[in-house]
N, CA, C and O atoms as a Tinker XYZ file with bonds, in Angstrom:
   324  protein
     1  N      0.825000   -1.187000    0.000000    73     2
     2  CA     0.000000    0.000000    0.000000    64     1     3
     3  C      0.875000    1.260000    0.000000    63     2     4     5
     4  O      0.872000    2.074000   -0.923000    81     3
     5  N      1.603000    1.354000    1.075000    73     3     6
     6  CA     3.184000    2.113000    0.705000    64     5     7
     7  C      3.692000    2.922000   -0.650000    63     6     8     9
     8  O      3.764000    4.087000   -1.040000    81     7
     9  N      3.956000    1.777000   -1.058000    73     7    10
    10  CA     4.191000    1.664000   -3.021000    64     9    11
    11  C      3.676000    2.418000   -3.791000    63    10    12    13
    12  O      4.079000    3.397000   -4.418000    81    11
    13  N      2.246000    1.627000   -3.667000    73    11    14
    14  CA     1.120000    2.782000   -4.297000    64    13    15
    15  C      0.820000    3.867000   -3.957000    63    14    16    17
    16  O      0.455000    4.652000   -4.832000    81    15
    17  N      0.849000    4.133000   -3.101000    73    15    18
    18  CA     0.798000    5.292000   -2.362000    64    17    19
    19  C      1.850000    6.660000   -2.676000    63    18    20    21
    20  O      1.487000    7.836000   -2.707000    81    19
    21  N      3.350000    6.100000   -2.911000    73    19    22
    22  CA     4.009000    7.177000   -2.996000    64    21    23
    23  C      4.066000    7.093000   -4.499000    63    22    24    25
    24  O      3.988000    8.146000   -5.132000    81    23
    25  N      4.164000    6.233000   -4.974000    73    23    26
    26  CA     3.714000    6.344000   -6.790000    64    25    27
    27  C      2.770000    7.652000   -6.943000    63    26    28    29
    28  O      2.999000    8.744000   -7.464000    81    27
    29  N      1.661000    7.147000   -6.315000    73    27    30
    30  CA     0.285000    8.105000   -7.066000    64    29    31
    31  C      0.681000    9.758000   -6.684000    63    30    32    33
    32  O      0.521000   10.676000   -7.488000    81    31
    33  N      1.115000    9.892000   -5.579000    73    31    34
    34  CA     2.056000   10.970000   -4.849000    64    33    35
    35  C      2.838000   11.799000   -5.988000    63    34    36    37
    36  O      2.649000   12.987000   -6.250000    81    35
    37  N      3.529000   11.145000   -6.457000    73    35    38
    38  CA     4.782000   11.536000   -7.498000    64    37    39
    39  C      3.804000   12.154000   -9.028000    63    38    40    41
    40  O      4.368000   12.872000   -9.855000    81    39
    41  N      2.873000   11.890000   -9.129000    73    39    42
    42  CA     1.968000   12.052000  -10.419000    64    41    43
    43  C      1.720000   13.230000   -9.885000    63    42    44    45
    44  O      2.210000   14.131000  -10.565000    81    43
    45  N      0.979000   13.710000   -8.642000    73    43    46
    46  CA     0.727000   15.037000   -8.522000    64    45    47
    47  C      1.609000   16.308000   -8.224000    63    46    48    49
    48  O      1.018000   17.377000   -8.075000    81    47
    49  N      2.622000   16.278000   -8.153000    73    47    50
    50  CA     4.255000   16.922000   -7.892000    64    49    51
    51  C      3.841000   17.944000   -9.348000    63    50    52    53
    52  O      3.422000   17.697000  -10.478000    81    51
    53  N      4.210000   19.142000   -8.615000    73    51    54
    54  CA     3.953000   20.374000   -9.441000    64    53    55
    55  C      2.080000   20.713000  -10.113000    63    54    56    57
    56  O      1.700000   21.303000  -11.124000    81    55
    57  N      1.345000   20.059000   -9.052000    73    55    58
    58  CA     0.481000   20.498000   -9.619000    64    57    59
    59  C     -0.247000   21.526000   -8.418000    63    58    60    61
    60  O     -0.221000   21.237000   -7.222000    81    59
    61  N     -0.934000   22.846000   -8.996000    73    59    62
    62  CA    -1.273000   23.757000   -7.977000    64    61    63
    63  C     -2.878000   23.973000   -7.670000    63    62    64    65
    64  O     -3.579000   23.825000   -8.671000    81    63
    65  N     -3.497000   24.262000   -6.590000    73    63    66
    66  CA    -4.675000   24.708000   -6.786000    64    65    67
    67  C     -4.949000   25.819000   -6.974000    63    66    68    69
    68  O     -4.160000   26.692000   -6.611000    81    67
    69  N     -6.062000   26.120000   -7.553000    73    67    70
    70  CA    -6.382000   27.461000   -8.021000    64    69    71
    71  C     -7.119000   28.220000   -6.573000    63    70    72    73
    72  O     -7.229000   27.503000   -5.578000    81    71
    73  N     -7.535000   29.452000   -6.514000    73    71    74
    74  CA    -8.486000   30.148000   -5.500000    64    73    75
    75  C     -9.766000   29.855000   -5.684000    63    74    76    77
    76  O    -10.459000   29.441000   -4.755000    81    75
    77  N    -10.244000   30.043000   -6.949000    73    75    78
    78  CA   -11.883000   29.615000   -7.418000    64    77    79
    79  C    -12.396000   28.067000   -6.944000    63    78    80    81
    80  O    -11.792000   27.001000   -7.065000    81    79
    81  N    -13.399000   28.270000   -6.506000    73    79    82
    82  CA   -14.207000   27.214000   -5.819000    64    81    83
    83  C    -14.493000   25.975000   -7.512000    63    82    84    85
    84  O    -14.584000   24.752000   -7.619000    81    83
    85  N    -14.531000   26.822000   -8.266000    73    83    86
    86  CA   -14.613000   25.528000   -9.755000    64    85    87
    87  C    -13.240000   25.005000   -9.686000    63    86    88    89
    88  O    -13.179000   23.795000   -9.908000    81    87
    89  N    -12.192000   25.551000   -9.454000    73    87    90
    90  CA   -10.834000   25.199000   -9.747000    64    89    91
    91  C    -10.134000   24.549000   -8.337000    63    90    92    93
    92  O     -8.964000   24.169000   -8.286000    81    91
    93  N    -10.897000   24.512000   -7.437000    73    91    94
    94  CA   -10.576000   23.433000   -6.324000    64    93    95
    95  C    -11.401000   22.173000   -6.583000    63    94    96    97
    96  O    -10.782000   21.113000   -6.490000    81    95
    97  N    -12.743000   22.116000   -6.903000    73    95    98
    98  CA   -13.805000   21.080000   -7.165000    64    97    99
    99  C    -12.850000   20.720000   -8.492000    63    98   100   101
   100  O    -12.532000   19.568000   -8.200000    81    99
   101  N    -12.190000   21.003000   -9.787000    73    99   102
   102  CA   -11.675000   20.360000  -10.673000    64   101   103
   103  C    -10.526000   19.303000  -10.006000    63   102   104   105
   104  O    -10.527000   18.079000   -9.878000    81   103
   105  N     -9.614000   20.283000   -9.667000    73   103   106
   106  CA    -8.623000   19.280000   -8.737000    64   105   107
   107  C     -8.660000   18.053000   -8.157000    63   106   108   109
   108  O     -7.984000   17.055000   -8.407000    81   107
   109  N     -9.556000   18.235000   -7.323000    73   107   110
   110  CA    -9.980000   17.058000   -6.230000    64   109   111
   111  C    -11.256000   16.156000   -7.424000    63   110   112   113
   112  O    -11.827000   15.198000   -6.904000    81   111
   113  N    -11.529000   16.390000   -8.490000    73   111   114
   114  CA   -12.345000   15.140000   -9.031000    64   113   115
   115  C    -11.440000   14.879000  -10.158000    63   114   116   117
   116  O    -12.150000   14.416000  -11.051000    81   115
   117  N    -10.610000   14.925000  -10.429000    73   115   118
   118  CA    -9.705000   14.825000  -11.532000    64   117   119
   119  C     -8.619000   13.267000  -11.287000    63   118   120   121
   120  O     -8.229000   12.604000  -10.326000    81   119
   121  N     -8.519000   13.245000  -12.296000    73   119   122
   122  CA    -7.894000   11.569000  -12.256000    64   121   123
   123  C     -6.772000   11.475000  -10.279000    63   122   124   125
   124  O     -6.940000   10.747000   -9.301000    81   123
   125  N     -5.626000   12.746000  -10.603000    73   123   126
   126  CA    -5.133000   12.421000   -9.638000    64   125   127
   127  C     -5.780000   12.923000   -8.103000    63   126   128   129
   128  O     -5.295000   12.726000   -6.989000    81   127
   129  N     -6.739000   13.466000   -8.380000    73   127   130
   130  CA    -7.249000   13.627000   -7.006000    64   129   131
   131  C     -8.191000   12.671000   -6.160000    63   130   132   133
   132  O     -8.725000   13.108000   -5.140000    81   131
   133  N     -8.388000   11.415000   -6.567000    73   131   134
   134  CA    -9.111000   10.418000   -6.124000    64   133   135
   135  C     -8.143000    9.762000   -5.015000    63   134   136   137
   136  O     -8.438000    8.652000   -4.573000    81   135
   137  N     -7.038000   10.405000   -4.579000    73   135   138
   138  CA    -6.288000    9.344000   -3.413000    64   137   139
   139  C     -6.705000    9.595000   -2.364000    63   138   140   141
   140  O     -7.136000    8.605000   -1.772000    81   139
   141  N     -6.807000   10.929000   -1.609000    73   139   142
   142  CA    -6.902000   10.929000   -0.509000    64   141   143
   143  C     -8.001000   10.095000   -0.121000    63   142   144   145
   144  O     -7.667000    9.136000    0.574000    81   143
   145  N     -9.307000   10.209000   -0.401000    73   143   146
   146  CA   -10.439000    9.534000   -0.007000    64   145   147
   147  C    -10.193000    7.899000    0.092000    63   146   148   149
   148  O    -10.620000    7.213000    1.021000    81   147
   149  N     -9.227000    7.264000   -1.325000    73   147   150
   150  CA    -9.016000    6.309000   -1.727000    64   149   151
   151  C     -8.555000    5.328000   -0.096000    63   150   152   153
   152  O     -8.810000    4.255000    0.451000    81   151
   153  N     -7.677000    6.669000    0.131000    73   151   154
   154  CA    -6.589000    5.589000    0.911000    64   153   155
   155  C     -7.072000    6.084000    2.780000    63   154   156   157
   156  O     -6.831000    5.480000    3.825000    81   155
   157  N     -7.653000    7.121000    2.591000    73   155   158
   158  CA    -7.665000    7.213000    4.255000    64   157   159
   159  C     -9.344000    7.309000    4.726000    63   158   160   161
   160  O     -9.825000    7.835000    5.730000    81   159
   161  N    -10.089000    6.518000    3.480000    73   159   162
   162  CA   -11.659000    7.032000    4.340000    64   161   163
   163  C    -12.608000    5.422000    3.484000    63   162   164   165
   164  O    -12.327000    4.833000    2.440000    81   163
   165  N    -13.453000    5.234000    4.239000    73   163   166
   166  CA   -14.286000    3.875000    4.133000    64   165   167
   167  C    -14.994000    3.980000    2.202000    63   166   168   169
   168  O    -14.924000    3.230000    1.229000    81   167
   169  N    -15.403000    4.861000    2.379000    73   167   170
   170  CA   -16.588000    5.288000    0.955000    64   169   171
   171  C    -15.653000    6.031000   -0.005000    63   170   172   173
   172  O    -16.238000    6.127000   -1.084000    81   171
   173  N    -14.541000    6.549000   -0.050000    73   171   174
   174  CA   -13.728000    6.479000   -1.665000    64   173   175
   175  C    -14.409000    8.040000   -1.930000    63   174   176   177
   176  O    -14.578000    8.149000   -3.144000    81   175
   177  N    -14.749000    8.985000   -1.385000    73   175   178
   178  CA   -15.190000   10.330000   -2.100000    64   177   179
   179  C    -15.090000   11.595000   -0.773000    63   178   180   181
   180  O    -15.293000   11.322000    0.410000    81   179
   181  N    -14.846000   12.557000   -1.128000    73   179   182
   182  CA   -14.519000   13.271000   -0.419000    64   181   183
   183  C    -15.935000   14.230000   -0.250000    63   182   184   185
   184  O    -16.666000   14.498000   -1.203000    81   183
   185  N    -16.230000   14.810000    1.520000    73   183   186
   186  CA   -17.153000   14.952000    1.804000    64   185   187
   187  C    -17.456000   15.885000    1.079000    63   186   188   189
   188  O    -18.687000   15.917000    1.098000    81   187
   189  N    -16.901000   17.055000    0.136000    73   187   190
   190  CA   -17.749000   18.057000   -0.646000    64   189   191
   191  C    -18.576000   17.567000   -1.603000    63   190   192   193
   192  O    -19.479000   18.233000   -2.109000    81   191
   193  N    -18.322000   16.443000   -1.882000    73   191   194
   194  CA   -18.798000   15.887000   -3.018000    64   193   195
   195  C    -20.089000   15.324000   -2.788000    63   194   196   197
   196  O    -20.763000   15.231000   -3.814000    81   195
   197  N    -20.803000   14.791000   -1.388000    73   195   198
   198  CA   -21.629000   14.523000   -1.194000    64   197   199
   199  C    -22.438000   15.645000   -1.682000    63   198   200   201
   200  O    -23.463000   15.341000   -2.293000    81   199
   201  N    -22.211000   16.670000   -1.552000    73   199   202
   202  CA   -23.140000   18.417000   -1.498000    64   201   203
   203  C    -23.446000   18.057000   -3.187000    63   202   204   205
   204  O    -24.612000   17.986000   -3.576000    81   203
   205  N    -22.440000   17.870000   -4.012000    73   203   206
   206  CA   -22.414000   17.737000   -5.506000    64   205   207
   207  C    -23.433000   17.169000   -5.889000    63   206   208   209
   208  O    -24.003000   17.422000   -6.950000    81   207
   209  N    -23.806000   16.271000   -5.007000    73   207   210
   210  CA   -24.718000   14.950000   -5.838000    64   209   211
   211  C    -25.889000   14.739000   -5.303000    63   210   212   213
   212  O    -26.770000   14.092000   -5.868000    81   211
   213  N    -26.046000   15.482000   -3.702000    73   211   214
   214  CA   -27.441000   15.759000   -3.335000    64   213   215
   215  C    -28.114000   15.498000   -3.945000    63   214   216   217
   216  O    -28.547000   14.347000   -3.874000    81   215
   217  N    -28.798000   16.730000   -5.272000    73   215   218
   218  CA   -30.131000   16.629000   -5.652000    64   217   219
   219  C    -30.315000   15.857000   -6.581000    63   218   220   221
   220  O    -31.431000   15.623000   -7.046000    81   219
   221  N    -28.755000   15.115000   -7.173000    73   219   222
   222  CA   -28.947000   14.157000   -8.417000    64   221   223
   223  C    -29.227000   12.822000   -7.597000    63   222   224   225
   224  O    -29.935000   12.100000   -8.299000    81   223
   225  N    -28.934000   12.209000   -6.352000    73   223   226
   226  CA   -29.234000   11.091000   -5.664000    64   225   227
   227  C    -30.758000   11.202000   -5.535000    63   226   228   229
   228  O    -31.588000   10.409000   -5.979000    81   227
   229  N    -30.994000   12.439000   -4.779000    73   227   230
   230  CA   -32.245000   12.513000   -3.908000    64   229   231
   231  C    -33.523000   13.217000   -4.992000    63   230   232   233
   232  O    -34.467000   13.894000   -4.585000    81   231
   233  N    -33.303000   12.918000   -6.164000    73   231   234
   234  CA   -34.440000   13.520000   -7.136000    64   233   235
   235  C    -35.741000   12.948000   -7.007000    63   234   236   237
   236  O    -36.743000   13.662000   -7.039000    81   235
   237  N    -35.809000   11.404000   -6.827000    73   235   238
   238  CA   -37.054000   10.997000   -6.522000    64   237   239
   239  C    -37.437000   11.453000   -5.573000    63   238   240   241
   240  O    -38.472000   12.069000   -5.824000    81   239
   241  N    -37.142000   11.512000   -4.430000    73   239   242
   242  CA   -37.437000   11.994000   -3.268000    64   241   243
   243  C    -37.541000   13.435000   -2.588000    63   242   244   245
   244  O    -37.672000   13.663000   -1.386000    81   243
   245  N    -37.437000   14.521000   -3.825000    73   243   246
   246  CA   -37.568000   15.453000   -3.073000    64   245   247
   247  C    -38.935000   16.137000   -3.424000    63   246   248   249
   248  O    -38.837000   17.338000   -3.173000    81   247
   249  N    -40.233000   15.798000   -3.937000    73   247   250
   250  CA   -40.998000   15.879000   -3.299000    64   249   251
   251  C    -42.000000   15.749000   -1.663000    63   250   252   253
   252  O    -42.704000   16.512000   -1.002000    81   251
   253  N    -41.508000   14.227000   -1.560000    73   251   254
   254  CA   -41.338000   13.741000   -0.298000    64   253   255
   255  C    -40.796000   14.214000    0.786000    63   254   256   257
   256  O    -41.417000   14.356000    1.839000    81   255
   257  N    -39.116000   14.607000    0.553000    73   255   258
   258  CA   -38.527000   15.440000    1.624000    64   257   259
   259  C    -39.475000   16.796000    1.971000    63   258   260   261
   260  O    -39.656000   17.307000    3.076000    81   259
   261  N    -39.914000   17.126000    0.919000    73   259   262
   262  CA   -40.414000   18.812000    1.129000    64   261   263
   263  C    -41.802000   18.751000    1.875000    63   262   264   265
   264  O    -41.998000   19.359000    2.928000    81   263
   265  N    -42.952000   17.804000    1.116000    73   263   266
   266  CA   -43.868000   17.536000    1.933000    64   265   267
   267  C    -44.264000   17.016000    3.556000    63   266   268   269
   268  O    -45.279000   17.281000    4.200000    81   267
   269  N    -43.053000   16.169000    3.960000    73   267   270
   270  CA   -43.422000   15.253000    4.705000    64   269   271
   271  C    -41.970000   16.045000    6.195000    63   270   272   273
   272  O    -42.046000   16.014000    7.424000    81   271
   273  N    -40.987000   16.568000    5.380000    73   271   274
   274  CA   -39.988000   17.054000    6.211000    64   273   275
   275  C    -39.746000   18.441000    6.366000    63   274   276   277
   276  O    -39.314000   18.975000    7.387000    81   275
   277  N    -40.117000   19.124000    5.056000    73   275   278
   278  CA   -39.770000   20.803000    5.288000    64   277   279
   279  C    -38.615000   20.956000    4.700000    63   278   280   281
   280  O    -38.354000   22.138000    4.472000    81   279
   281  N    -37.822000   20.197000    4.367000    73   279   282
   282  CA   -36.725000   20.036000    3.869000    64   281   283
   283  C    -36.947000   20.152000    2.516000    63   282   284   285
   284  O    -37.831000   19.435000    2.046000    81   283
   285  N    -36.048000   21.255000    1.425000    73   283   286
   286  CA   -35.442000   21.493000    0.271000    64   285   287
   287  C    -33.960000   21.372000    0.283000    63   286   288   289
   288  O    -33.083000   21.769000    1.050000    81   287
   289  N    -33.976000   20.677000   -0.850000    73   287   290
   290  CA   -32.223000   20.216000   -1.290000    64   289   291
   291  C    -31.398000   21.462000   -1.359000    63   290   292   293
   292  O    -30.260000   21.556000   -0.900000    81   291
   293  N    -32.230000   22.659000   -2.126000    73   291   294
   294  CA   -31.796000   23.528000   -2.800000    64   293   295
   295  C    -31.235000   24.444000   -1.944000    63   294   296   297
   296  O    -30.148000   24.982000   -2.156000    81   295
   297  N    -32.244000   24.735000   -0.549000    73   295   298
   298  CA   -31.814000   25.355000    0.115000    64   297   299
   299  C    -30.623000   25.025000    1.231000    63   298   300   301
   300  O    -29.826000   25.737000    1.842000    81   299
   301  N    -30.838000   23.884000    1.203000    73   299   302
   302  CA   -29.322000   23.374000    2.233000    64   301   303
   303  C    -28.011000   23.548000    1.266000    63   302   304   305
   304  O    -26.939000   23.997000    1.672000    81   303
   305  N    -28.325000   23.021000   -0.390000    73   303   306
   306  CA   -26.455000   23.307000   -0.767000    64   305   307
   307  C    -26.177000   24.927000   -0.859000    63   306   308   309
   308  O    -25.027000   25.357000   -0.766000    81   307
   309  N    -27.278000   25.770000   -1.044000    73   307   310
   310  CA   -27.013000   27.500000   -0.631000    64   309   311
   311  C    -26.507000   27.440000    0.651000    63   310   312   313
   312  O    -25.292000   27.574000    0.791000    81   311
   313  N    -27.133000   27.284000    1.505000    73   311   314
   314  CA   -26.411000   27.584000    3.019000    64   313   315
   315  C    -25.095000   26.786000    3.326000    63   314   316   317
   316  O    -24.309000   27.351000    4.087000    81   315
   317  N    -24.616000   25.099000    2.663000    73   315   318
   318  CA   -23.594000   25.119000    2.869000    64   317   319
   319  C    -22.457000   25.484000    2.080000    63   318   320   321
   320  O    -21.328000   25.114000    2.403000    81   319
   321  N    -22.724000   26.332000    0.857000    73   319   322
   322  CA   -21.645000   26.752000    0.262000    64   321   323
   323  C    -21.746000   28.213000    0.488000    63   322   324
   324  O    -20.875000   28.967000    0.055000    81   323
């Protein structure tokens, strides 16, 4: 694991992040940005990304959420970004 580890390491050497919130989200979904999650967390994706995919997971259901909970998708990824 070691191995791989400092391999995938060496691929990202000289690469920078930008300030813009598109140009950090490119980074981290981009071929070499899949390690950290890879190697130090159970589910393989990094928690901003959950926010990403909210309303594309929860589409059936957000009638439901809104009726039954009060809850809009739309308005929680505004407040957490």
């Amino acid at each position: 694991m070691e191995k791989l580890q400092e391999k995938i390491s060496k691929v990202k050497e000289g690469i920078s992040i930008k300030d813009s919130y598109e140009e950090r989200f490119d980074f981290f979904v981009s071929n070499g940005g899949m390690v950290e999650p890879m190697f130090y967390s159970g589910d393989g994706v990094y928690d901003f990304q959950y926010l990403e995919y909210l309303e594309k997971k929860y589409k059936y259901d957000k009638e439901w959420l809104l009726n039954n909970k009060n809850f809009e998708i739309k308005h929680s990824i505004t407040i957490v970004r």
